[in-house]
Structure formats: C-alpha cells, structure tokens
C-alpha positions as CSV (number, residue, x, y, z in Angstrom):
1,X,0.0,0.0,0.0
2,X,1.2,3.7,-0.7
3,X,2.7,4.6,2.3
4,X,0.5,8.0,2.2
5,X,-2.7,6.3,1.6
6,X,-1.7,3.9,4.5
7,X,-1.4,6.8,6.6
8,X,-4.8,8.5,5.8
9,X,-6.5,5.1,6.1
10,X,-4.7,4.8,9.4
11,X,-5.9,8.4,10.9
12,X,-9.6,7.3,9.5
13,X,-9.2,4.5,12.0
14,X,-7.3,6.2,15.3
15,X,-10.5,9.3,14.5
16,X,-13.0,6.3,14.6
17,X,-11.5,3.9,17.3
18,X,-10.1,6.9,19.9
19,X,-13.4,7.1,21.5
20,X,-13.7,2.8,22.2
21,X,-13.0,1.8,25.7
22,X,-10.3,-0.3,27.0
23,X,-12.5,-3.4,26.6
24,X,-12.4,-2.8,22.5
25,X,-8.9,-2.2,22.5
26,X,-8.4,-5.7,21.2
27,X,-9.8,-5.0,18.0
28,X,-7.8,-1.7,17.8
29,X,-4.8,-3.6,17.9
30,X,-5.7,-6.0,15.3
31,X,-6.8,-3.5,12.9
32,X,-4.0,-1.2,13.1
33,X,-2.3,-1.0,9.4
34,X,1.2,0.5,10.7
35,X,3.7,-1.4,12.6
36,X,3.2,-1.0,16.5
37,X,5.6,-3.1,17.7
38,X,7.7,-4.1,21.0
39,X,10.5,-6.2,21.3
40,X,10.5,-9.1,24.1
41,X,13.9,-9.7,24.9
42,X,14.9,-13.2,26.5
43,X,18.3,-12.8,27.1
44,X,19.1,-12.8,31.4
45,X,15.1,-12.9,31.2
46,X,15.4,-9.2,30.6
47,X,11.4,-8.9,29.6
48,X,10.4,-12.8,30.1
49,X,9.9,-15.3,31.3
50,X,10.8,-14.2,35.5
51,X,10.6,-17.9,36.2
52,X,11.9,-21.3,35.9
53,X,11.1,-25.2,35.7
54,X,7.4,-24.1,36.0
55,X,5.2,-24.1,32.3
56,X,1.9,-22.6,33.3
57,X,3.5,-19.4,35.3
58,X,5.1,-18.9,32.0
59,X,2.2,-19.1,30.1
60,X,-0.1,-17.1,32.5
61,X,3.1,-14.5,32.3
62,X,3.2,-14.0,28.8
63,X,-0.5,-14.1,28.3
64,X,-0.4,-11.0,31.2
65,X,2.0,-9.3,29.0
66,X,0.7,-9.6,25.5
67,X,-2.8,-8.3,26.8
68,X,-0.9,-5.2,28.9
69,X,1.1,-4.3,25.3
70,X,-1.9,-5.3,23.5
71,X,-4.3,-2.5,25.5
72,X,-1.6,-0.1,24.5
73,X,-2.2,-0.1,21.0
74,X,0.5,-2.7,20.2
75,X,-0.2,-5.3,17.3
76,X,2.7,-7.3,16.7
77,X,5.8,-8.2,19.2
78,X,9.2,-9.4,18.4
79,X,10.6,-12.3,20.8
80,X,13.5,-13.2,21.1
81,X,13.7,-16.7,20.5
82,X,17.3,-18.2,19.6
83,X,19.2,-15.6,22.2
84,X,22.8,-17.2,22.3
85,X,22.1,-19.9,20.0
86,X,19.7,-21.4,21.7
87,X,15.7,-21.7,21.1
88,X,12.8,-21.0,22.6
89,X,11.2,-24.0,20.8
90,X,11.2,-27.6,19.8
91,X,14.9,-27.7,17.5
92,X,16.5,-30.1,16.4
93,X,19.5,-27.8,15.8
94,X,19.5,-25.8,18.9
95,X,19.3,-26.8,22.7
96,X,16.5,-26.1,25.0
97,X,17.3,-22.0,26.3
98,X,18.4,-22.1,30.0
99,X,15.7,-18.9,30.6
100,X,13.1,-21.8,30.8
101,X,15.0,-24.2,33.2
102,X,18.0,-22.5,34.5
103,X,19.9,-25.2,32.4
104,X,20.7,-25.2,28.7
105,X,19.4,-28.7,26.6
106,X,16.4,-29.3,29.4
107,X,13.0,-29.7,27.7
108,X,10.8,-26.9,29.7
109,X,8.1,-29.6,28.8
110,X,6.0,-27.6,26.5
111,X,6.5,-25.7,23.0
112,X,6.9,-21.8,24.3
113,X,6.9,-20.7,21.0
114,X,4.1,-22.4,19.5
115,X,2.0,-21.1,22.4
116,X,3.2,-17.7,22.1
117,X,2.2,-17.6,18.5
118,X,-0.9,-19.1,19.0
119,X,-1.5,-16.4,21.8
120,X,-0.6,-13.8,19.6
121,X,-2.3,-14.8,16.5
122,X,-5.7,-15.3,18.7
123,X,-5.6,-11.5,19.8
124,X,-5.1,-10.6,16.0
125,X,-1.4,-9.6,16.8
126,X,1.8,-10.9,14.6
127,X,4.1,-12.8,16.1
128,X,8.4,-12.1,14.7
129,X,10.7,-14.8,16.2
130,X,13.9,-13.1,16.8
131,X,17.2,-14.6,16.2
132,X,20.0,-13.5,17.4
133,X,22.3,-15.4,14.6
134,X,26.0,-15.3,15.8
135,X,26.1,-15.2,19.3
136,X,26.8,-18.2,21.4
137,X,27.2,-16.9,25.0
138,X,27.3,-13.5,25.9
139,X,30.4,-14.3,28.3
140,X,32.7,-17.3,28.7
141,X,34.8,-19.8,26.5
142,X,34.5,-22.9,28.0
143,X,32.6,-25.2,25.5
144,X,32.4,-27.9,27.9
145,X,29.8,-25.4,29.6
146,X,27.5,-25.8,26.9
147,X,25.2,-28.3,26.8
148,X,26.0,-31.2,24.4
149,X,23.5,-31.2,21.7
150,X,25.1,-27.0,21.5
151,X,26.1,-27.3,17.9
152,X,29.2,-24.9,19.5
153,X,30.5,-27.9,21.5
154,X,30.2,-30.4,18.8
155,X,31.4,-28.0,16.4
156,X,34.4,-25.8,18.2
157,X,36.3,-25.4,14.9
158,X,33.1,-23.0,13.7
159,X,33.6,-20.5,16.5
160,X,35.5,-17.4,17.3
161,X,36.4,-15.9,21.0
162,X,37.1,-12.5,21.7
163,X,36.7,-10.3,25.0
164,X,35.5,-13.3,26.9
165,X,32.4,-14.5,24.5
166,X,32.2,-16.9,22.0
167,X,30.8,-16.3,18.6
168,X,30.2,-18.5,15.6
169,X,32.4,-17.3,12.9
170,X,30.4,-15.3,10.2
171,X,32.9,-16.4,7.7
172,X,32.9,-20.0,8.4
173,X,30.5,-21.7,5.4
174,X,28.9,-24.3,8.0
175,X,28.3,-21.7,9.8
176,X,26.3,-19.9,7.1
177,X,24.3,-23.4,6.6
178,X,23.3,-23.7,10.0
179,X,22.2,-20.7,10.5
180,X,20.3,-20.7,7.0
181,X,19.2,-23.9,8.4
182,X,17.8,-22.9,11.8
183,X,15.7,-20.0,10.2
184,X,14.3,-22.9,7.5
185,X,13.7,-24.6,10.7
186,X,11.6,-22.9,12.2
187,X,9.5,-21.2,8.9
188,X,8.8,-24.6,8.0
189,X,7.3,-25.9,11.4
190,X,6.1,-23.0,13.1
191,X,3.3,-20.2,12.1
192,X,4.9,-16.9,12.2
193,X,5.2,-13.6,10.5
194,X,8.3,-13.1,10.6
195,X,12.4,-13.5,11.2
196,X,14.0,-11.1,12.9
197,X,17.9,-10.2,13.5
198,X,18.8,-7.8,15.8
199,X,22.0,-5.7,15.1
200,X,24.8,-8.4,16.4
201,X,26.8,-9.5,13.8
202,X,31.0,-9.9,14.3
203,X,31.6,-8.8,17.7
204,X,32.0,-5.2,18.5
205,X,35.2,-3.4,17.0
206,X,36.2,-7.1,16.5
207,X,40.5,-6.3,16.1
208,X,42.0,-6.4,12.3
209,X,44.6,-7.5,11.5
210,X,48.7,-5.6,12.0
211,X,48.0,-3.2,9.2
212,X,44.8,-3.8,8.1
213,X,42.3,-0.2,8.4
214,X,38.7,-0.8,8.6
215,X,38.2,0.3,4.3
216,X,40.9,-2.9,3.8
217,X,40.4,-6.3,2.5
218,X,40.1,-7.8,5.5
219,X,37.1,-5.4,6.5
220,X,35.7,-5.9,3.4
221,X,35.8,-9.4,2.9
222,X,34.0,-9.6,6.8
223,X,31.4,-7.4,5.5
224,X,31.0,-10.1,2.4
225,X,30.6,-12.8,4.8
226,X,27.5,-10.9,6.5
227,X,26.0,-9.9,3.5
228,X,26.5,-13.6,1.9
229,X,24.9,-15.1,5.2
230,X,21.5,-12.0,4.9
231,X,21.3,-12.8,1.1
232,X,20.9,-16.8,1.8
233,X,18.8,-16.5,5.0
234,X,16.3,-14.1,3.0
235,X,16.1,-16.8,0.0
236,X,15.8,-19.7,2.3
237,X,12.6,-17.7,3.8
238,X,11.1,-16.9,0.7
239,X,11.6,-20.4,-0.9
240,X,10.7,-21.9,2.2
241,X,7.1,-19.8,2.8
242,X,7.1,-16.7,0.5
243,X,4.6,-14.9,3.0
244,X,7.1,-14.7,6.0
245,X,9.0,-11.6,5.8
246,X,12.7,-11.2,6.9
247,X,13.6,-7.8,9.0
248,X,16.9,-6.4,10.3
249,X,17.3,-3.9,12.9
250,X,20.7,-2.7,12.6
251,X,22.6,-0.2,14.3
252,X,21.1,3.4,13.8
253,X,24.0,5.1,12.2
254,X,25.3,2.9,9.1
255,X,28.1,5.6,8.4
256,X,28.6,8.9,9.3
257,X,29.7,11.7,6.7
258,X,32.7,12.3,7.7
259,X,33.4,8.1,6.6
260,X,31.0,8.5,3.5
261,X,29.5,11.5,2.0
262,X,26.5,9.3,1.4
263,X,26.4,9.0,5.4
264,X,24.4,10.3,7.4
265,X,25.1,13.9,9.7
266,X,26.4,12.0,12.9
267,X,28.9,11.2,15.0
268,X,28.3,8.3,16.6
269,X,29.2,4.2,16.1
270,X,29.4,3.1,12.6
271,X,27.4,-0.2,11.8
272,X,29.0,-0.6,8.5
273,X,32.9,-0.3,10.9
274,X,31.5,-1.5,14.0
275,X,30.3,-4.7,13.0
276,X,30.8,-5.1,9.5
277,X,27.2,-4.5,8.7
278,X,26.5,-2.9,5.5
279,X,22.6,-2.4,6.1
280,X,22.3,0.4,3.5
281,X,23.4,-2.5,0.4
282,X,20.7,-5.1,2.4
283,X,18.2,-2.7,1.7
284,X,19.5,-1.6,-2.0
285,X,19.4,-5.0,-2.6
286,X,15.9,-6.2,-1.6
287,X,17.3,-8.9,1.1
288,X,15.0,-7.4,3.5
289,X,11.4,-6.8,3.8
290,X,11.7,-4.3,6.8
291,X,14.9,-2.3,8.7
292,X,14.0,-1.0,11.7
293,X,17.6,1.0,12.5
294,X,18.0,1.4,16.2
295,X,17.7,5.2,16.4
296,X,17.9,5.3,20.0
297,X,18.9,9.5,20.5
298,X,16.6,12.1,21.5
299,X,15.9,15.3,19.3
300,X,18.6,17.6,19.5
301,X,21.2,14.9,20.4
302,X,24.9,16.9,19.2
303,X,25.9,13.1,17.8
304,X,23.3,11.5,16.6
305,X,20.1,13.7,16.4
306,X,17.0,12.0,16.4
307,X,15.2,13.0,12.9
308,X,18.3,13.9,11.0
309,X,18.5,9.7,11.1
310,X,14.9,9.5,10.5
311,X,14.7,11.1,6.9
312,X,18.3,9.3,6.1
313,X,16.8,6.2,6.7
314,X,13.7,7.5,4.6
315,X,15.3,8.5,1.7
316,X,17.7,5.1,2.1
317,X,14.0,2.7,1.4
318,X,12.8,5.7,-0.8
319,X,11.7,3.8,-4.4
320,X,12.1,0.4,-3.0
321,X,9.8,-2.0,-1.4
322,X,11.3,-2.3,1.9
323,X,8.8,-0.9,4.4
324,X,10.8,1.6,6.9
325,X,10.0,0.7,11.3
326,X,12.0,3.0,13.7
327,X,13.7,1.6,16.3
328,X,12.5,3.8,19.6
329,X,14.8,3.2,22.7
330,X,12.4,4.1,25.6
331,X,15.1,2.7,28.0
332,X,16.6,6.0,27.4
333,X,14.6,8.5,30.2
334,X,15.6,11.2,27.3
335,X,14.0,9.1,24.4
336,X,11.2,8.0,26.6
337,X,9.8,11.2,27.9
338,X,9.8,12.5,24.5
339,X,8.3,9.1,22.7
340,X,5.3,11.3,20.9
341,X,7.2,14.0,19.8
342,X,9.6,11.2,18.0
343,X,6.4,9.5,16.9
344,X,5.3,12.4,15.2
345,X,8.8,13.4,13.2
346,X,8.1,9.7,11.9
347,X,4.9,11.1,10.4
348,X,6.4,13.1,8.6
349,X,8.8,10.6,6.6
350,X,8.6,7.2,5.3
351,X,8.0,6.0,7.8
352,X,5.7,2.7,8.2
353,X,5.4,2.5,12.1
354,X,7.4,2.1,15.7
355,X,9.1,-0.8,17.5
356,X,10.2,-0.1,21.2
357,X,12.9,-1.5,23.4
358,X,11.9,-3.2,25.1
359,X,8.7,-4.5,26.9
360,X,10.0,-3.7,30.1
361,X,10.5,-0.4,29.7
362,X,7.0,0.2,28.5
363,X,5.2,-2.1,30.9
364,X,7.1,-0.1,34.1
365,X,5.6,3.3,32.0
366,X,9.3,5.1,31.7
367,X,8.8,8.4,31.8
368,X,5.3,8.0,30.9
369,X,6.2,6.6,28.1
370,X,3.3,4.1,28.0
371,X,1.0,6.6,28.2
372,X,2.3,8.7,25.5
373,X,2.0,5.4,23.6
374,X,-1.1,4.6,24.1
375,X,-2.5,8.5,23.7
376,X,-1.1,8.4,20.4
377,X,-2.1,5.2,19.1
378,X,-5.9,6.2,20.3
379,X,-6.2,9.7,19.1
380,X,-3.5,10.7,16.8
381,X,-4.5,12.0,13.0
382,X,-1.3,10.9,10.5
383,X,-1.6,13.8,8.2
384,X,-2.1,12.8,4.2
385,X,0.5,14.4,2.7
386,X,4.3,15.1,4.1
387,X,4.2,17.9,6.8
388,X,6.8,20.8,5.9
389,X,10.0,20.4,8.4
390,X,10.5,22.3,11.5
391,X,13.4,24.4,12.4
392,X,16.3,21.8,13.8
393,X,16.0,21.4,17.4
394,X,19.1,23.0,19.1
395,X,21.4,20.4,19.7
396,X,22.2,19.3,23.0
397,X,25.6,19.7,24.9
398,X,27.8,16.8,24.0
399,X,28.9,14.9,27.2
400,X,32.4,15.6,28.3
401,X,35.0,13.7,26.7
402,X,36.7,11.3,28.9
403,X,40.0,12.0,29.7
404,X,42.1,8.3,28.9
405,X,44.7,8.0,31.6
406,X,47.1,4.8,31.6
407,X,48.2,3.8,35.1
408,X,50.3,1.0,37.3
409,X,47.6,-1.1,38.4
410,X,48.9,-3.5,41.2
411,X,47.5,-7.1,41.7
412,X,46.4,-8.1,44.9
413,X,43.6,-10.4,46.6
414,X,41.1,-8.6,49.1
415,X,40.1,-10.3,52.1
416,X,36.0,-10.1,51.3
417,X,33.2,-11.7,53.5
418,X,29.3,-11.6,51.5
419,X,27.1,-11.6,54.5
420,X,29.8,-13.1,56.6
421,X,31.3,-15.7,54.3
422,X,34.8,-15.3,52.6
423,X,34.9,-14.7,49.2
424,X,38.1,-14.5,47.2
425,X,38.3,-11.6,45.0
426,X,41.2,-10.9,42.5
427,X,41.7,-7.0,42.7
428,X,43.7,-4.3,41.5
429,X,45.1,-1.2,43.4
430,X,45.6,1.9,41.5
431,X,46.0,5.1,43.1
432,X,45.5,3.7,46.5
433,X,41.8,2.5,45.7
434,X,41.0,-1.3,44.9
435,X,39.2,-1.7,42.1
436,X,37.0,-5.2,41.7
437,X,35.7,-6.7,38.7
438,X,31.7,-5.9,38.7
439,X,31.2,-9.8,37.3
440,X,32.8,-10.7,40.7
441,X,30.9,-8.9,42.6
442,X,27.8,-10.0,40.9
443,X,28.9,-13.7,40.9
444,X,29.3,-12.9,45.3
445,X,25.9,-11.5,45.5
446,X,23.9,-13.8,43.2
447,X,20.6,-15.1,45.3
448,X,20.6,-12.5,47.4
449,X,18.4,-9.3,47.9
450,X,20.8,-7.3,46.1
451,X,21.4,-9.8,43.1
452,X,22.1,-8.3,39.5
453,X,22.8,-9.2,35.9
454,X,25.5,-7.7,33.8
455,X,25.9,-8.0,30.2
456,X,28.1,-5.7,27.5
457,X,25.7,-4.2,25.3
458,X,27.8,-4.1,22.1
459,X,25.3,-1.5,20.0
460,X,25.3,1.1,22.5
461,X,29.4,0.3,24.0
462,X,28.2,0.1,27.4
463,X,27.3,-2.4,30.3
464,X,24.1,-2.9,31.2
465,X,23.5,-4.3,35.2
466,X,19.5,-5.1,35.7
467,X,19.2,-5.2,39.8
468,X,17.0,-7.9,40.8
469,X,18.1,-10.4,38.0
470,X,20.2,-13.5,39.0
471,X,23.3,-13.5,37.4
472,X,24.1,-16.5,35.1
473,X,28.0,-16.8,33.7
474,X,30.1,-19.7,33.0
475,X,33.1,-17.3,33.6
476,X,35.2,-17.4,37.1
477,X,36.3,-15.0,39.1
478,X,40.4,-16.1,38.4
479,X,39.6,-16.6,34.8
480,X,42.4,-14.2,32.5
481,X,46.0,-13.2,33.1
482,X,46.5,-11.8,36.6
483,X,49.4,-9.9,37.6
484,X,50.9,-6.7,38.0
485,X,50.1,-4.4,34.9
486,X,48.6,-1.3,33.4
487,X,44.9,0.3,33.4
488,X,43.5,2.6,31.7
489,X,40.5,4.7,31.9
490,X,37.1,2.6,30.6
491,X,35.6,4.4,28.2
492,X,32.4,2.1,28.6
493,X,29.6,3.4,29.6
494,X,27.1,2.1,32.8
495,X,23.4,1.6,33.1
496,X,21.6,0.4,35.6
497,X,18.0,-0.5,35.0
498,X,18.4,1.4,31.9
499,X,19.4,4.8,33.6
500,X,23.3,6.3,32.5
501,X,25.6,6.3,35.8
502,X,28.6,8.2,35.9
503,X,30.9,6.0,37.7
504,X,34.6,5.7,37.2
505,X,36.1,2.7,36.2
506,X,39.6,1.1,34.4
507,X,40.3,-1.3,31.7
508,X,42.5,-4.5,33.1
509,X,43.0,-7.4,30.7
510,X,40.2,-6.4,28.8
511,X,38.1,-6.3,31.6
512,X,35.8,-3.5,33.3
513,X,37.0,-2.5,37.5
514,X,35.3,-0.6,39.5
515,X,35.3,1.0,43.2
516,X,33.4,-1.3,45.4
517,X,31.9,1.3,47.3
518,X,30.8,3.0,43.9
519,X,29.1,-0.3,43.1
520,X,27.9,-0.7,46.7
521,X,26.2,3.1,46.2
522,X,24.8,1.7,43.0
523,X,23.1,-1.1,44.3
524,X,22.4,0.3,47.7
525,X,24.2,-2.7,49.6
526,X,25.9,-2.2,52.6
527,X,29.8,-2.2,53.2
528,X,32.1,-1.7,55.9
529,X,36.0,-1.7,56.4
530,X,37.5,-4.4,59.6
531,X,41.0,-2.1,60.4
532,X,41.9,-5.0,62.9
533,X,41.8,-7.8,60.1
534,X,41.9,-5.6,57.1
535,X,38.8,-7.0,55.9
536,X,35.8,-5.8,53.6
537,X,32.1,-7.1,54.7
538,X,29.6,-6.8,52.3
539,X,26.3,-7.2,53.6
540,X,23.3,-7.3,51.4
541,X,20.6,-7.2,53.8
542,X,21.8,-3.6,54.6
543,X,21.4,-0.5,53.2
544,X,24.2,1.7,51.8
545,X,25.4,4.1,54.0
C-alpha cells in the first residue's frame, strides 16, 4: 500500500476507534495497518519469562504481558527466541534456552513458542521470532559449559572468541548453513510472521589485523561474509514460505559523513565499521522486507540527532519495497519522555510504524512513556500528505570527553566476606583505591536481595546491570591473566536498569573495575572496612550508607 494512503487510512481508523474503551482495545490492535511493535527480549530474562522449571506461570506470564502491550495499542511483538544460539522452541539444531529451566538442553516440557504464536495470533497480533544469529554466549569460552547437543561444543572449529564470549564465525561456510538452516527450521514448522535479527553480527570493533584499516580487504571481505549469510537467509525464507517476511534492525548510524558523504550527519558508532554491517546494500538489494535502524537519541542529540537519522533512513527505502519501522529506545529516560514528539517526526517521513525497546521499559511506564504510547495510538490523525520540516531542534551539549589516563595497576587479593562468608576476589590497586571486577561482585551477590545481571551491550558500548536479575555466567572469578600491569581509563559506559551512571572505572586485561563502594552506592548494599583484620564485609541485607 502507498505509504500515504496507508497513513490516511490509518488516521480514519485512530479518529474512529479513539473514543472505544479499553475493553475494545483488542480490536484496535488487530486492525491497526502500521507497525506498533515491542521487542521481548529473553536474554538474562530481561522482559520474560521471570521464572523457571514451572510451564503454566510462563504461560499465565506471557498471556499478562501480551494483553498489557496489546491494550496499548500494540499489534505485533518481536521475541527473542534463539538468544545465544539457543531456542525457545522444539529444535532439532539448537538446545532447550536455559531462561526456561536455569539449564541449557532441558526440555521446559512444552513448545513456548508455539503457544506464544498461538496467543498472539488469537488477539489478531503478529508474532516475529527473533534470532540473534551469531552469538553463542554473551560471556565465557568454556565449551564444555555448553550443553551437548550446542552445535558450539560439537562444532568448536566453527567458533571465534574475543573479550570473553564466543561467537560463531560469520565467515565459516557451516556456519552460514546452520544458521540458513535454523531460520528454514523454524518457517517450516512453526506459524509466524516473521524472522528477525537484531544488530549483532562480528563482535564489537572485532580487532583487524597488523595493518589492516577498517576500508581494507580484511574489513571488506568480513562485510562479504555478512552480506552472503543475509542474502541466503532471505532466500531460504522466501523459498521456504514466501509470505514470511525477513527484517533487520541494525545499528542506527550505518556511516557517518565524515566516513562517506553518502552518510548520514552524525557522530556516533558506525554499523558498517563496528560490525561489518552494510545495512544500506541489504536494503538496496531487496534482502529485507523491513529495517528498523536502532535510532535510539533524543531530538537535538549533538551526535546523533533523532530526525536527522529519521529522513536518512527515509530517503535510504525511498523507491524500493522495503517498508521503513524506527527503532525507539524508551530505555533511554531522554528518548522515553519525549516518545510522541519522536512518533510524530516519523509522520512526517517514510515511515511505516514504531518498535520499542523493550517491553519492560514500557510495561514499568518510563517516563510516561506508555501513556504517551497509548495516547497516540488512540487519538492521533497521521496527516495525508508530508508535513513541511520544523526548524532543527538545538542540539544538545555533547557529554564531556573522557579524559584516557594509563596507570600501574597492582594485583592483589582482598580479604572479602558476603554476609559473613569469605569470598576471594582478584583486585587491582591503582592510586590507593582497589578496584574489583563488577562480574565478581555479581557472581558474590547472586541469590541474594541485592542480586544483579551484567551483560556488554555491544550496539550502544556500554554495560548494562539489571538489579533484581540472578546472574548467570560460565566465567570465574580467576579466569584471565593476573598480575601486576597497566589500566587505563574505561571508556564504557554504565546503566543500571536502563538509567546512565557516571561511575569511574579502568580497563584491566580487557576487563571493566570498578570501586566497590561505587558499586555498593549503586546497588544500595551495605559495606564496611574491619582495620583489625583488614577485611571488607559486604552485607546485602543492609542499606548503603
């Protein structure tokens, strides 16, 4: 449909169905032409499922959660369901996904995914499996961890290590086939409306080569082997079951025009450098039948202003048949207060609808973000024809650049008790303050009140910790090289629960330290100091003080 005529027929319908109660809402939903998407992400359980070994609370929990986007205006979500090359689903490729048991390979007793579609499909909502296609654990290299139908442990020559995490190697040919493979999988048995990547591809800033730059063979034949592996998954769908549509959300900046005069006006992380993603070509190409670029900024935003990325992105599917969904990051306080503002300078483009990250986010009403959301979606009029451009919004102050320091970072063990037991912690002294690693702490804390998740977020170079979350890592504490050596200042950033922390913090052996009594602060956990016995007490039960 003519993406103008879609949106007049769409503000026929919000005119017409803004006045229904809550109780209609489900019809709403169904109706809705444009995409009105969330994404479900499975990964640490970040949206679902919040419990184990137990089928119906599952069930009952998504059901919960599909109605509560669903009376938002929603009409489609995007689950994650292969997040480290696992599934969500009856495989015969991939092991059972520890989320449903706590254990990887251990049939959860039921199909998830066949009841999630079914739920889904019953409220008139599409269901788009998301596959995460590289990824194999989002830390530690120990295959023996895995569990032995992992195609990674029977297969160790397809994968590639790097900063702690194992990947399968995008330019390994059985690689290609396994994932082309998997996807066939799961189009063949399964009813949905979609596959779905997300923007993970080689790992982050993966190193070159002595001498290769990032516009050298090496970098382009990496980009090759992604684009081979997106051209073959998107022909295995369509000569599988034509009707299932393949999407990419890739990173939101593919180059900026300082790299490329074709680029957009940013400064931010490349895709096309970052991860040897070339999303521009997937769309010249027709190997997609949606992007939705993670444009994750707020207006105004001095690197990477919100609708300067908007109308790139439009005139990058202009005269092709790719439909164009924004990725909106309502984790962001600055993006979610702001959501219908950004909703609007969609209206304005080609623009064929929203999908927001993630479920949590919205559910928990950031910023009033849900509101906004569901204000829109019931009383908004898309104009019919292209609205003329406002002014620029004045950019925002760019965040102080971090000053990179390199200093003598002296090994040492702390004497630690966690609620009165010893723990052994490998630290680091610089500058007379020890610095632990936060995977540690979390590891020393996990069942407690003050339990927390930590992952690397590789889109948005920063680590995520979700309080609450029990942590789950098949790396030790004494894993690495250990020894006297140098740090220098992290330039990774920190979010807890979503929300940007400024907390100092230095690089060791490619790993992030921090202050303990910064990360104590953070997750409001008590410590004290034992002069006599030169001991640190954590104690969770307490408060920080």
């Amino acid at each position: 449909m003519n993406r103008f005529l879609k949106k007049i027929c769409t503000g026929i319908l919000c005119g017409v169905l803004g006045v229904v109660s809550i109780g209609a809402q489900e019809a709403f939903a169904a109706d809705a032409k444009e995409m009105r998407a969330v994404w479900i992400s499975t990964v640490y359980s970040a949206d679902y499922p919040s419990t184990t070994n137990n089928a119906e609370a599952q069930k009952n929990e998504f059901i919960q959660k599909l109605e509560q986007a669903q009376a938002l205006g929603l009409n489609t979500v995007v689950v994650q369901v292969r997040p480290k090359g696992d599934a969500l689903y009856q495989s015969d490729l991939n092991p059972w996904s520890a989320v449903l048991t706590g254990a990887q390979g251990t049939n959860p007793g039921y199909d998830p995914m066949a009841f999630m579609i079914a739920e889904a499909h019953k409220r008139g909502m599409e269901f788009h499996a998301w596959m995460n296609p590289y990824r194999i654990t989002t830390s530690g290299t120990d295959v023996s961890a895995l569990s032995a139908d992992n195609m990674a442990r029977k297969h160790p020559d397809w994968i590639l290590t790097y900063n702690g995490a194992m990947y399968y190697d995008p330019a390994n040919e059985e690689v290609q086939q396994y994932i082309c493979d998997t996807v066939k999988e799961v189009v063949e048995k399964y009813d949905v409306d979609a596959i779905h990547f997300d923007d993970y591809f080689y790992p982050s800033n993966y190193p070159l080569p002595e001498g290769e730059t990032r516009e050298g063979a090496v970098a382009q034949e990496r980009r090759d082997n992604v684009d081979t592996l997106i051209k073959k998954v998107y022909q295995t769908i369509k000569n599988t079951k034509a009707s299932v549509e393949f999407g990419i959300s890739p990173m939101g900046i593919w180059k900026n025009s300082t790299s490329d005069e074709a680029g957009s006006a940013t400064r931010g992380s490349e895709g096309y450098y970052t991860v040897y993603g070339d999303a521009k070509k997937w769309v010249e190409k027709g190997w997609v039948d949606y992007i939705t670029p993670q444009i994750y900024w707020e207006q105004g935003n001095a690197y990477a202003d919100y609708e300067t990325l908007v109308k790139w992105w439009s005139d990058v599917v202009e005269g092709t048949d790719v439909k164009l969904y924004i990725g909106q990051g309502i984790y962001k306080d600055s993006v979610a207060k702001e959501i219908a503002q950004e909703m609007q300078v969609n209206e304005k483009y080609n623009v064929d609808g929203s999908m927001f990250f993630s479920l949590r986010d919205l559910l928990n009403n950031r910023q009033g973000c849900a509101d906004a959301v569901k204000a829109y979606y019931q009383t908004a009029t898309k104009p019919t024809e292209p609205t003329t451009p406002t002014e620029p919004t004045t950019p925002t102050e760019p965040e102080a650049p971090v000053t990179i320091e390199k200093k003598y970072a002296y090994a040492g063990r702390a004497k630690v008790t966690v609620n009165g037991k010893a723990v052994d912690f490998q630290t680091y002294t610089i500058d007379d303050y020890t610095y632990f690693k936060l995977r540690d702490v979390a590891g020393a804390v996990n069942g407690t009140a003050k339990q927390f998740q930590t992952y690397w977020d590789e889109s948005k170079q920063a680590i995520e910790l979700f309080r609450g979350v029990p942590y789950s890592s098949s790396v030790s504490g004494a894993a690495g090289r250990y020894g006297d050596t140098y740090g220098t200042t992290s330039t990774a950033k920190l979010y807890c629960d979503g929300e940007r922390k400024s907390v100092s913090a230095y690089t060791i052996n490619d790993y992030t330290y921090y202050k303990l009594r910064d990360l104590a602060k953070l997750l409001d956990m008590g410590v004290t100091w034992e002069e006599g016995s030169a001991t640190i007490g954590i104690n969770t039960a307490k408060s920080y003080q």
